[in-house]
VEXDRENDREN-960370 format. One record per residue: x, y, z of N, C-alpha, C in turn; residue in three letters. Coordinates in steps of 0.02 Angstrom, whole numbers, padded with zeros to 5 digits, always signed. Each point is the difference from the previous one (the first is absolute). Layout:
BEGIN
XYZXYZXYZala
...
//
This chain:
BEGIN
+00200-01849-01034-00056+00045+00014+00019+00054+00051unk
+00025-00021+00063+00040+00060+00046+00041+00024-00032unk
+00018-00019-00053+00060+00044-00033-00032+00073-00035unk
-00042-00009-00042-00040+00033-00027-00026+00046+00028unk
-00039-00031+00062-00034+00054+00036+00051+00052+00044unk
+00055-00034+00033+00051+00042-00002+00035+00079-00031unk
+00009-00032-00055-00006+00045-00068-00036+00079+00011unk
-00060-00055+00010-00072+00040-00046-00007+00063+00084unk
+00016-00040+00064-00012+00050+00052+00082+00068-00005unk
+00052-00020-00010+00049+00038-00030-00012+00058-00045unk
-00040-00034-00066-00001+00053-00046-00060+00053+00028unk
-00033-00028+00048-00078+00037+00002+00031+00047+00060unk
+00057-00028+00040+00006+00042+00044+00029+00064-00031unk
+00058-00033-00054+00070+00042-00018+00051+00010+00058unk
+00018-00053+00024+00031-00005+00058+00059-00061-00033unk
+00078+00022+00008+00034-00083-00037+00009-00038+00058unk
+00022-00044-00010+00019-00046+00011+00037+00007+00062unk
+00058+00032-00009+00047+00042+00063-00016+00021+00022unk
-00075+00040+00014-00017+00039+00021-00070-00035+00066unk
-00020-00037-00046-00051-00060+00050+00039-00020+00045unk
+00049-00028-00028+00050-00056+00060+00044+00051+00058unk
-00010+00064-00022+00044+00027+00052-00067+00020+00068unk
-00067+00032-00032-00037+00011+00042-00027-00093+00041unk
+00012-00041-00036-00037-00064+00023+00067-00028+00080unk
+00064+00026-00022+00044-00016+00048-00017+00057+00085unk
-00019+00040-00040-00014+00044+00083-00098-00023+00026unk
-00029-00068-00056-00048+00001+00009-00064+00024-00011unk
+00003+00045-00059-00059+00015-00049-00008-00040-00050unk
-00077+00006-00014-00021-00041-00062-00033+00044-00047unk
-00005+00021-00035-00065+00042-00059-00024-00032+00010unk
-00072+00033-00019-00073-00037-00031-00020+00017-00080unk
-00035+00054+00019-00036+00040-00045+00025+00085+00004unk
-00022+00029-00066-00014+00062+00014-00055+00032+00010unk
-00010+00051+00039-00072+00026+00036-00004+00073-00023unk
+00065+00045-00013-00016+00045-00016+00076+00024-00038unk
-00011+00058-00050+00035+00024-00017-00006+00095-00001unk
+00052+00036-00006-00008+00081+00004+00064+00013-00065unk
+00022+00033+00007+00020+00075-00027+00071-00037-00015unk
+00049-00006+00061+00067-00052-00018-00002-00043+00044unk
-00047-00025+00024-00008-00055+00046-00059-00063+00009unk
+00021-00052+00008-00035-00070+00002-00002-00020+00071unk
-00071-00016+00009-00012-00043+00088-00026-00063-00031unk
+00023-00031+00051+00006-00085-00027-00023-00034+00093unk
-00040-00052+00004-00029-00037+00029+00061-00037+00017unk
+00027-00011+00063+00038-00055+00016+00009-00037+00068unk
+00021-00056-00002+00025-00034+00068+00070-00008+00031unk
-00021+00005+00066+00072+00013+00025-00014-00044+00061unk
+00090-00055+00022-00007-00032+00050+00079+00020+00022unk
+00009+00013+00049+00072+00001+00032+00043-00083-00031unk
+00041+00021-00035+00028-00083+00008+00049-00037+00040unk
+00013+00076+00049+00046-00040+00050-00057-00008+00056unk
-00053+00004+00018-00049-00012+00049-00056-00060-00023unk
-00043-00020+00036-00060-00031-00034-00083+00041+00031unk
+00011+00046-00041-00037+00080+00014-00058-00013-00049unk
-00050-00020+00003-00069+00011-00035+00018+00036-00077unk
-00041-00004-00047-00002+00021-00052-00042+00070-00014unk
+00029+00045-00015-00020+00090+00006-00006-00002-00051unk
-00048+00029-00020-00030+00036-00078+00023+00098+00013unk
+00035+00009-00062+00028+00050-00007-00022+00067-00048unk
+00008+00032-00019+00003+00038-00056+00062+00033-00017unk
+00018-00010-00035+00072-00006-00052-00002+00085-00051unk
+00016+00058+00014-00003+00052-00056+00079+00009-00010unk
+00005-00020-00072+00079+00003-00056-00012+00063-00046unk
+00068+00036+00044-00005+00041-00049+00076+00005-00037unk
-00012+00008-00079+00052-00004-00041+00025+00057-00022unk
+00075+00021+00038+00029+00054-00007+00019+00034-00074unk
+00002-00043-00029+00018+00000-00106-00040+00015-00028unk
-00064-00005+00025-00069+00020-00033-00045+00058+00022unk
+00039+00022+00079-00029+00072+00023+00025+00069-00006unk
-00012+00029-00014+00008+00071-00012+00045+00022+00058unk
+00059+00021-00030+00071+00020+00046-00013+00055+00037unk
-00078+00046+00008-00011+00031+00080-00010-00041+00022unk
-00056-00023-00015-00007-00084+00065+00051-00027+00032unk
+00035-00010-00030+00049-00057+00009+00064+00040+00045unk
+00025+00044-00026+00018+00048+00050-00025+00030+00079unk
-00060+00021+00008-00023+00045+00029-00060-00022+00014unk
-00055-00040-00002-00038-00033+00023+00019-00070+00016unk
-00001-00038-00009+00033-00081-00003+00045+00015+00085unk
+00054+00029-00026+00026+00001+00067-00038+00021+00081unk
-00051+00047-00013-00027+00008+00046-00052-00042+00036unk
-00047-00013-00056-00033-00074+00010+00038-00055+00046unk
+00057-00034-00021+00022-00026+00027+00022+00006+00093unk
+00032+00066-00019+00030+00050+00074-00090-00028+00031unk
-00056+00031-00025-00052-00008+00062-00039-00059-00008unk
+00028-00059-00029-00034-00070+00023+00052-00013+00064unk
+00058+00014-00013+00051-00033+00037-00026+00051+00091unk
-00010+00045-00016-00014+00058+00062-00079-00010+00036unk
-00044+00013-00034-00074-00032+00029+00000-00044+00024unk
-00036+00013+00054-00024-00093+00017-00066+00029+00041unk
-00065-00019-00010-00044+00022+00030-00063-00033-00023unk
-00047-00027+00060-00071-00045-00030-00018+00000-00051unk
-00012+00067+00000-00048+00029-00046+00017+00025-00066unk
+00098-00028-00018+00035+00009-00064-00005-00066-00026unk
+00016-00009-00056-00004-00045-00031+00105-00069+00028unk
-00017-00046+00014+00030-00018+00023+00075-00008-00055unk
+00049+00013+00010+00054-00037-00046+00049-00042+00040unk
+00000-00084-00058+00010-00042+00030+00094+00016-00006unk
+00027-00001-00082+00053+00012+00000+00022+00024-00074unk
+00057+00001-00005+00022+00048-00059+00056-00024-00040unk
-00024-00002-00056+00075-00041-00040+00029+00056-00060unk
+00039+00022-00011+00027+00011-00052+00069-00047-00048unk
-00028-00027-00059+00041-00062-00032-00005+00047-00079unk
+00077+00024-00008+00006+00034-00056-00033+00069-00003unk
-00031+00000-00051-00045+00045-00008-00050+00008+00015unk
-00042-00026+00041-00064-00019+00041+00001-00017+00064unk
-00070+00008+00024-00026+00028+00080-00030-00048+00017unk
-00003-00044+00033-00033-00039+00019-00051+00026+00076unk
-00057+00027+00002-00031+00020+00062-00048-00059+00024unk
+00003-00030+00031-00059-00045+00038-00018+00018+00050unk
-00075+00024+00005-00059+00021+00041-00060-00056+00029unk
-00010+00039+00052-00074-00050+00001-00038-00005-00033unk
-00035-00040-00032-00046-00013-00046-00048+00022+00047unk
-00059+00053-00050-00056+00004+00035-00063-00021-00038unk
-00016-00050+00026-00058-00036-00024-00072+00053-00043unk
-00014+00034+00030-00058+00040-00031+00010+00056-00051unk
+00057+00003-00035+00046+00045-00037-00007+00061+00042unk
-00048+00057-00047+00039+00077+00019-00088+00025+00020unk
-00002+00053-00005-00068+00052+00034-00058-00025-00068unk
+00058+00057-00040-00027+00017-00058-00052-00060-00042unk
+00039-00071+00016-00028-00039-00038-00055-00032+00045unk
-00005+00011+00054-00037-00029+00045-00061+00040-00003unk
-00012+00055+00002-00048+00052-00017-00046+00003-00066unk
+00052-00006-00053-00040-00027-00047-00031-00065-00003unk
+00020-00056+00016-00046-00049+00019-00056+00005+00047unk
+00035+00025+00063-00055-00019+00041-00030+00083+00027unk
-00011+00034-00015-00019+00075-00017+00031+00051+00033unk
-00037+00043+00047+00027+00045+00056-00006-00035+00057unk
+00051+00009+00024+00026-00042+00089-00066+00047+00060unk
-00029-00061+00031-00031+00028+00057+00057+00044+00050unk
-00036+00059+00027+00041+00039+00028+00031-00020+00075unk
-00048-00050+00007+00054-00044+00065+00069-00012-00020unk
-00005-00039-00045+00067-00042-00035+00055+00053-00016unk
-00028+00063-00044+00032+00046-00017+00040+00060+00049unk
-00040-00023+00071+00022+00033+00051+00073-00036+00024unk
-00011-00062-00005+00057-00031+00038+00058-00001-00062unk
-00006-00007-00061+00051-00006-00076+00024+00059+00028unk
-00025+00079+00021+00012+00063-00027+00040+00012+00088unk
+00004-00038+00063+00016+00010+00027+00099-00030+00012unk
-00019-00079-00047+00039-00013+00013+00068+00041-00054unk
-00035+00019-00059+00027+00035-00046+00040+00058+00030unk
-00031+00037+00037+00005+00069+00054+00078-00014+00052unk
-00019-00041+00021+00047-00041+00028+00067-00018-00043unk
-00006-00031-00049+00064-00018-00042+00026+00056+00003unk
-00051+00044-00031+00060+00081-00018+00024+00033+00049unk
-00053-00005+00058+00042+00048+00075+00057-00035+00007unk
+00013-00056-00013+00053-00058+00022+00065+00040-00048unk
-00014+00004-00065+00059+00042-00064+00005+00045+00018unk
-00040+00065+00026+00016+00074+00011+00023+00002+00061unk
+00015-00032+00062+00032-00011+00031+00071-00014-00003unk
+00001-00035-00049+00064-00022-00048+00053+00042-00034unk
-00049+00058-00015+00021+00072-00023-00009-00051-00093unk
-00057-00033-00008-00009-00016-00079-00066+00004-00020unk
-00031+00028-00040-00039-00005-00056-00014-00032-00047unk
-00054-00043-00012-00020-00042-00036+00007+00011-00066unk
-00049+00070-00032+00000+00026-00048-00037-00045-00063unk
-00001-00056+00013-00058-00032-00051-00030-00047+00032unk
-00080+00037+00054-00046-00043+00032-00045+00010-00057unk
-00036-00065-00018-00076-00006-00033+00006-00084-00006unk
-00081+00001-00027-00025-00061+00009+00017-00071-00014unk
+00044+00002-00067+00042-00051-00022+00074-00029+00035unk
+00026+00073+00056+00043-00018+00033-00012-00019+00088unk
-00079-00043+00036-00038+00002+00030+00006-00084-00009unk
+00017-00045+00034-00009-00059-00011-00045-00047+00061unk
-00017-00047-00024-00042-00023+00062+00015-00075+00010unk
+00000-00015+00075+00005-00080-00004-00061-00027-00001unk
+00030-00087+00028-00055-00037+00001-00068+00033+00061unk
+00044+00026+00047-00040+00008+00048-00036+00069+00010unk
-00001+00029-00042-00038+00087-00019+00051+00047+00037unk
+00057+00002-00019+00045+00021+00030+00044+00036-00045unk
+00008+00086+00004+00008+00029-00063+00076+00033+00019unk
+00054+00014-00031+00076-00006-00012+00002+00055-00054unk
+00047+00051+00028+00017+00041-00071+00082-00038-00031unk
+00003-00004-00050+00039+00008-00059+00044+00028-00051unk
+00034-00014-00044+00038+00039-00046+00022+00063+00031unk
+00087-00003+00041+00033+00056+00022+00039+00034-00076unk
-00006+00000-00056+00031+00009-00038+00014+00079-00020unk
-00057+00046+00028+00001+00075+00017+00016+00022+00055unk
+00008-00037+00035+00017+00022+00093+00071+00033+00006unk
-00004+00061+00015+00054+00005+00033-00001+00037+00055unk
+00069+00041+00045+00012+00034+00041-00014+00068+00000unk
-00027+00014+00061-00044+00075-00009+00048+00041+00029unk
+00060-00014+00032+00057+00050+00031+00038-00018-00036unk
+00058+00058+00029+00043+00003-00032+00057-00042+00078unk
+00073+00014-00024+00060-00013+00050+00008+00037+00052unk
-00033+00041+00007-00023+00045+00053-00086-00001+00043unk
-00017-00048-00017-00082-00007+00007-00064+00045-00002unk
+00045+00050-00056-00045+00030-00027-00048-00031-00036unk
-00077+00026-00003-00045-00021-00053+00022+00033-00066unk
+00019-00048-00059+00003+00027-00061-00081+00005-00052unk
+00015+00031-00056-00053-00024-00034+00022-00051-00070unk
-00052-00014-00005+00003-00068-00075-00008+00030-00062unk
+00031-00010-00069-00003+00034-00052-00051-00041-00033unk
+00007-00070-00025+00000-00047-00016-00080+00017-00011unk
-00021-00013-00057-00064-00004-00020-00021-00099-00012unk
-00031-00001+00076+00000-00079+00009-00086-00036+00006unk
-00004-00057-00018-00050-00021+00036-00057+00012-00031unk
-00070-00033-00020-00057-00013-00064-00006+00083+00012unk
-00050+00006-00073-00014+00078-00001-00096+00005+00058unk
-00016-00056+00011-00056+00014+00012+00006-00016+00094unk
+00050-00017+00018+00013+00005+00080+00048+00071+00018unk
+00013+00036-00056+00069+00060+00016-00038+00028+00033unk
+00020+00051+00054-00004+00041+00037+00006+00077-00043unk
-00041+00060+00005+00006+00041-00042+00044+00037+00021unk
+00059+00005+00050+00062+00022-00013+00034-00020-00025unk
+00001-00056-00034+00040-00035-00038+00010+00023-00067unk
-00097-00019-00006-00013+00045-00085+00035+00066+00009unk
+00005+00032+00025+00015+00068+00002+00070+00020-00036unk
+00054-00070+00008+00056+00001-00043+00044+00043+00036unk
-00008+00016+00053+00062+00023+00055+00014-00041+00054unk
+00057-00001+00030+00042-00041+00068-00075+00009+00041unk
-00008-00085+00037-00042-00006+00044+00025-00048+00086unk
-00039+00008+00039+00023-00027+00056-00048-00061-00008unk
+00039-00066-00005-00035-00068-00032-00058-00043+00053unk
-00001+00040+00064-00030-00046+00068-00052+00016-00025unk
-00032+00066-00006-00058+00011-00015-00035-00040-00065unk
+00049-00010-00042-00036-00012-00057-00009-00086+00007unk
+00012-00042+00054-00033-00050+00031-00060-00023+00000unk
+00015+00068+00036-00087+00006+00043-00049+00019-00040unk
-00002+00038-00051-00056+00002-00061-00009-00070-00044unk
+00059-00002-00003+00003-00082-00033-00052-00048+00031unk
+00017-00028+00061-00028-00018+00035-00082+00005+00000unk
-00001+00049+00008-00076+00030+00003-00026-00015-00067unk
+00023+00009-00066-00017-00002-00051-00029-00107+00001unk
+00050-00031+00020+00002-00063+00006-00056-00031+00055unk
-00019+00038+00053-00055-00013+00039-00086+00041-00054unk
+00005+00057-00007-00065+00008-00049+00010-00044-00048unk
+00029-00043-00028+00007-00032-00068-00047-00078+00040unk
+00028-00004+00066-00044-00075+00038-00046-00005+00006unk
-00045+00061+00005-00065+00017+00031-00043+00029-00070unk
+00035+00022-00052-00063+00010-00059+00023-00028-00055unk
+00051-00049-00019+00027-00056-00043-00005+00059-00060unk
+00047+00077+00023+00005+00033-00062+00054+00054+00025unk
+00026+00033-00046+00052+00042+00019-00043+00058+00012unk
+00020+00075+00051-00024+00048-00020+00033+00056-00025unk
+00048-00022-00034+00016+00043-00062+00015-00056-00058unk
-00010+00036-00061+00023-00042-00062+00023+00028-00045unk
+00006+00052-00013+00021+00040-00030+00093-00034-00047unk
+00008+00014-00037+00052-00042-00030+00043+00077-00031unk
-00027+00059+00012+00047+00060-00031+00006+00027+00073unk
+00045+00021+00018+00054+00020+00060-00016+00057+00009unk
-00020+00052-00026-00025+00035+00027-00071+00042+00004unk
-00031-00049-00025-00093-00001+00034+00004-00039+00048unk
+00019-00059+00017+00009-00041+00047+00057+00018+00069unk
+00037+00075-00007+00032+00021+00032-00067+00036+00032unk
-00037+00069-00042-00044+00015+00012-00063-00007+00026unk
-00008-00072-00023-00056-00053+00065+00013-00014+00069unk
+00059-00004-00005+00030-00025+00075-00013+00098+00059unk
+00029+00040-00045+00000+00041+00039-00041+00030+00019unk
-00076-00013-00035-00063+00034+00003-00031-00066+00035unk
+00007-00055+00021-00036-00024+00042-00027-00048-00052unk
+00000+00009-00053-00068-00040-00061+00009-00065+00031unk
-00027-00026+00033-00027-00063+00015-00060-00013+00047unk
-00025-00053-00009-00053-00030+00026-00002-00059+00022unk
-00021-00034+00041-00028-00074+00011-00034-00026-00037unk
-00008-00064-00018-00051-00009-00071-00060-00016+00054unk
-00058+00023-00043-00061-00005+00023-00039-00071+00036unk
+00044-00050-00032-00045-00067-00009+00041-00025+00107unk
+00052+00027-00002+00024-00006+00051+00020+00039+00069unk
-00041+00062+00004+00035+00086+00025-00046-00051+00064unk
-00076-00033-00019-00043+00009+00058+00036-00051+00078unk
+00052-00053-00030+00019-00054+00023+00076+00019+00039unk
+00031+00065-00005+00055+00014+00033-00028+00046+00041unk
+00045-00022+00063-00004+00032+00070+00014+00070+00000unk
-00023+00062+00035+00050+00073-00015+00046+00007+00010unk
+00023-00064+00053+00082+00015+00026+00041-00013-00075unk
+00001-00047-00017+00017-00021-00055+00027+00059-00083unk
-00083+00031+00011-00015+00066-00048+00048+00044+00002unk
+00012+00004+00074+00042+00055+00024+00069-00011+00005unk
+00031-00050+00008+00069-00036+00001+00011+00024-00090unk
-00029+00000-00027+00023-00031-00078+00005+00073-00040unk
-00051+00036+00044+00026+00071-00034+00045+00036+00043unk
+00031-00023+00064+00064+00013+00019+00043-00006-00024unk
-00009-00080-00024+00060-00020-00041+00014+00022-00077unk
-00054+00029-00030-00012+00012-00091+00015+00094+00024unk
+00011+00040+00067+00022+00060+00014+00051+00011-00062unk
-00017+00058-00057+00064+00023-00062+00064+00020+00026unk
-00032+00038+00076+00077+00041+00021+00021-00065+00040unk
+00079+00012-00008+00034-00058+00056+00005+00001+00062unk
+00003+00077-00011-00006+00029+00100-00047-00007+00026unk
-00057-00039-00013-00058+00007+00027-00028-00067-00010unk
+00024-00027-00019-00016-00082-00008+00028-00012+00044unk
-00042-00068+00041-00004-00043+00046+00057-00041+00011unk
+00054-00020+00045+00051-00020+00016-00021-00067+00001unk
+00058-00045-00020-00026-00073+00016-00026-00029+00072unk
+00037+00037+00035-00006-00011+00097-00063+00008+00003unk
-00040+00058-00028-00073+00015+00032-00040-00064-00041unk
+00016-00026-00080-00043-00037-00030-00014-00068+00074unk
+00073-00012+00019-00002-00078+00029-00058+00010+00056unk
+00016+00073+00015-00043+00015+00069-00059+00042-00020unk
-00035-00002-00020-00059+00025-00040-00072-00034+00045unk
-00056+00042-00018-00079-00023+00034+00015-00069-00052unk
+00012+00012-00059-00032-00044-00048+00041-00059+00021unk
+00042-00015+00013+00061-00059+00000-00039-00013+00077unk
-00008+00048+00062-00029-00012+00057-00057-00055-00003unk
-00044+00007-00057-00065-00050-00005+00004-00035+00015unk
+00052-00046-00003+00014-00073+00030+00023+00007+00014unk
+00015-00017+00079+00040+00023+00069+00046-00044+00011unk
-00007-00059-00049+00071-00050-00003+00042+00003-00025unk
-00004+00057-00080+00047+00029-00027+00052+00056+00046unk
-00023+00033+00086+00022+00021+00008+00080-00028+00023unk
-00027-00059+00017+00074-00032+00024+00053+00004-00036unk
+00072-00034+00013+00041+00006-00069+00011-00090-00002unk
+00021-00029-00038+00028-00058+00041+00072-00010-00011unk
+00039-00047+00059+00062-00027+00004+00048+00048-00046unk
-00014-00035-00052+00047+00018-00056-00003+00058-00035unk
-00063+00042+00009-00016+00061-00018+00044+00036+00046unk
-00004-00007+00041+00026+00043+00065+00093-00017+00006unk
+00016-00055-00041+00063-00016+00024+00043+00036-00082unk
-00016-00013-00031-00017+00045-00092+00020+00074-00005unk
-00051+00012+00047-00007+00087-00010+00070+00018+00060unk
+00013-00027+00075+00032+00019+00046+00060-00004-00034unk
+00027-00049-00026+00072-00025-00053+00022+00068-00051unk
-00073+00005-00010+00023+00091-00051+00015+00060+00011unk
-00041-00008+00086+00042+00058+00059+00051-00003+00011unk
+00030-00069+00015+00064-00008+00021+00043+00009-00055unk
+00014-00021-00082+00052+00031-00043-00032+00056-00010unk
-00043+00043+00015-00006+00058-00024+00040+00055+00063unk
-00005-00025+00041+00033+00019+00078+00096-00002-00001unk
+00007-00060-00063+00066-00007+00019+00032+00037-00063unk
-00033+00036-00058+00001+00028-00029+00012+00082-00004unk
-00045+00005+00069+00034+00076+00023+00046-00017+00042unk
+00009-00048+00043+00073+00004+00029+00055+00010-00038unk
-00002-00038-00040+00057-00032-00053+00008+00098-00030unk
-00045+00038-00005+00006+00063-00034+00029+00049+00049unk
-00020-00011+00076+00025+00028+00045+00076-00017+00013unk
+00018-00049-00035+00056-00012+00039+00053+00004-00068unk
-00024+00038-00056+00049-00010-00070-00009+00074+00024unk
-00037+00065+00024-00003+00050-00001+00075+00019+00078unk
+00013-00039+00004+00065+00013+00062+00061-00003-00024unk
+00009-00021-00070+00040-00009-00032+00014+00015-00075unk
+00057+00009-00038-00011+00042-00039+00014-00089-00089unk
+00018-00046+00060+00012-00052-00071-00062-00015-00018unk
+00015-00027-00081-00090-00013-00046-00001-00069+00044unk
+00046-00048+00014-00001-00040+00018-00052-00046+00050unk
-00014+00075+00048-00055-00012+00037-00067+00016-00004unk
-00008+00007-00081-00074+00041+00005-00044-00062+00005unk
-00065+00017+00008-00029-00037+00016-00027-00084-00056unk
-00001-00033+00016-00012-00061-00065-00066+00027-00019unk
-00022+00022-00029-00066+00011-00043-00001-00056-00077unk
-00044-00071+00001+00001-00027-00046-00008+00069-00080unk
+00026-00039-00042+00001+00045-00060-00012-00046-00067unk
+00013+00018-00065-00023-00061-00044+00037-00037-00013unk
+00049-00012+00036+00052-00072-00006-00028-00045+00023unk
+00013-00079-00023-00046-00045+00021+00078-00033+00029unk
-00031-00015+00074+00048-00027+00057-00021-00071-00009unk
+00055-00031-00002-00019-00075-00005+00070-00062+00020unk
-00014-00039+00015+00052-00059+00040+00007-00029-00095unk
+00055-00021-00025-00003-00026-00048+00038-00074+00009unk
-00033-00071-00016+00025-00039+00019-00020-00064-00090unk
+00035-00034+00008-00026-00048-00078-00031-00049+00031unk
-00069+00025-00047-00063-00029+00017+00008-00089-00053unk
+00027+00009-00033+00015-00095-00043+00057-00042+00047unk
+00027+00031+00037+00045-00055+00044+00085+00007-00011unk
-00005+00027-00073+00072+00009-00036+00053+00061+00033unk
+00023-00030+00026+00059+00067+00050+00029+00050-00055unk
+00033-00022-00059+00004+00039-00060-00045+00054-00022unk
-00058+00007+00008-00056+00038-00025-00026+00069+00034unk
+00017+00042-00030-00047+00045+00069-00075+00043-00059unk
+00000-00047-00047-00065+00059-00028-00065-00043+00012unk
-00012-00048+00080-00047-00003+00011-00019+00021+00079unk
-00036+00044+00026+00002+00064+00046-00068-00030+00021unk
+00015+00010+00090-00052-00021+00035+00001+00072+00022unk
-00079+00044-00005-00006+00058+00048-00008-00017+00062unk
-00046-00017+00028-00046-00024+00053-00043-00063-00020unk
+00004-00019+00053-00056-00046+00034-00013-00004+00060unk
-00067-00043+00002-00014+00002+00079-00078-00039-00015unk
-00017-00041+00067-00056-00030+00006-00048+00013-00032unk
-00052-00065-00025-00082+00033-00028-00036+00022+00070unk
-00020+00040-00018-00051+00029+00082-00089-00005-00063unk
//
């Protein structure tokens, strides 16, 4: 009968045999699958250190299969993804536990977040009271000052990539559009890349010319806070350019059933943030520090790790212009500055035990937090 069911959890995973036993030796287990996308599977799992006697961590497991994704991906996104699980580390990101690559596949294990994503939470349980939505949209605010500090851009914030724990505690997600907004010189570049749902884009985007990607955050963002407060988008438009045209004329509204129940600070934050021009939209710094975020005077604090998060991003962003100051004294490439790029940096060690083997690749790891 364990034999069978064996089997039967194998075939359901599509995971072999070699492939269980190599993640079960560093201490993973599958469960189930919870979700699937585009070239990628998240899978429910457990994890115990097996050289420690460390409590049992519930994980989330996203495999992605290099043979089955589309060779931009796999090139040119994939790698970067990777570059900024390994690079983030911040509360209010989604945590990564560690990173396997075995063959042709990715092994990513994350924190499992108990309450899935925004999107699905909203539809169940309707539009978020604007208390709640104050503190989601602050800590959200926060994640990203934490990246643009970083000199990175998210480039695909909305509601499905918004996860929540057990404890109402909201985490952005999916770096798979993120990249670097300078260049090797720390110049701000712009993004070509037509990225990220059509109903969170920013209308420089639509516009189909080079854009500067910080801004287009922050509409995001904003788009993702009105979506909490009236459990509806305010654009919908599905042709690109009436829905370019909505954005730039303002066409939106609060829905009626809910306009009477939001604060003005609030009113007013959101059409800062939904601003068409970029030069004139609201910086993430002012969102954190805003009347509206002010309401609750406990949000003004930061805590511990907020404060230790964001300072960590001063400091490589600090050693970043050194490192530029000090390649500009000299004329070798040798010393230019390390600016991560889409190579995926990784310790490669054989993850089955076999000294012979090297096509099983540990990226990272590191503690469940």
């Amino acid at each position: 009968m364990e034999e069978n069911s064996k089997f039967h959890t194998e075939d359901k995973l599509k995971l072999s045999a070699s492939e269980q036993l190599t993640l079960a030796t560093r201490g993973y287990k599958m469960l189930k699958k919870v979700n699937e996308g585009s070239y990628a599977k998240v899978y429910l799992a457990e994890y115990r250190n097996p050289n420690k006697n460390d409590k049992l961590s519930i994980l989330a497991c996203k495999i992605i299969d290099t043979n089955t994704a589309p060779k931009d991906f796999v090139k040119k996104f994939l790698p970067r993804e990777i570059e900024m699980l390994i690079k983030l580390n911040h509360p209010h990101l989604v945590h990564t536990h560690s990173i396997f690559q075995r063959r042709y596949k990715y092994f990513i294990f994350m924190r499992y977040m108990e309450r899935g994503d925004l999107l699905e939470y909203i539809l169940q349980k309707g539009a978020v009271q604007e208390d709640q939505a104050r503190i989601w949209a602050r800590q959200l605010a926060l994640a990203i000052q934490y990246m643009h500090e970083l000199e990175i851009a998210h480039r695909d914030i909305k509601c499905e990539n918004v996860l929540l724990t057990a404890n109402q505690n909201a985490k952005l997600s999916d770096f798979g559009f993120a990249r670097l907004c300078i260049d090797k010189k720390l110049k701000d570049v712009h993004s070509e890349t037509f990225c990220g749902s059509l109903s969170y884009t920013a209308p420089e985007i639509l516009q189909g010319a080079p854009y500067f990607p910080k801004p287009t955050d922050v509409w995001s963002l904003g788009i993702v806070l009105y979506v909490m407060l009236n459990r509806a988008m305010p654009f919908e438009d599905k042709h690109i350019k009436r829905l370019y045209q909505a954005q730039i004329n303002r066409n939106w509204k609060f829905r009626s059933r809910y306009i009477d129940s939001i604060s003005e600070n609030c009113k007013r934050l959101i059409m800062q943030m939904l601003e068409p021009h970029y030069q004139n939209r609201i910086k993430i710094e002012q969102i954190i520090n805003s009347e509206w975020i002010a309401m609750d005077s406990r949000l003004l604090e930061w805590t511990q790790q907020e404060t230790a998060a964001y300072k960590k991003a001063q400091e490589e962003r600090n050693q970043l212009h050194r490192k530029l100051e000090s390649s500009e004294q000299t004329t070798s490439n040798k010393d230019s500055p390390c600016l991560p790029d889409a190579s995926i940096v990784k310790a490669t060690c054989d993850v089955t035990g076999s000294t012979s083997s090297c096509k099983n690749e540990i990226i990272m790891q590191g503690k469940v937090t």
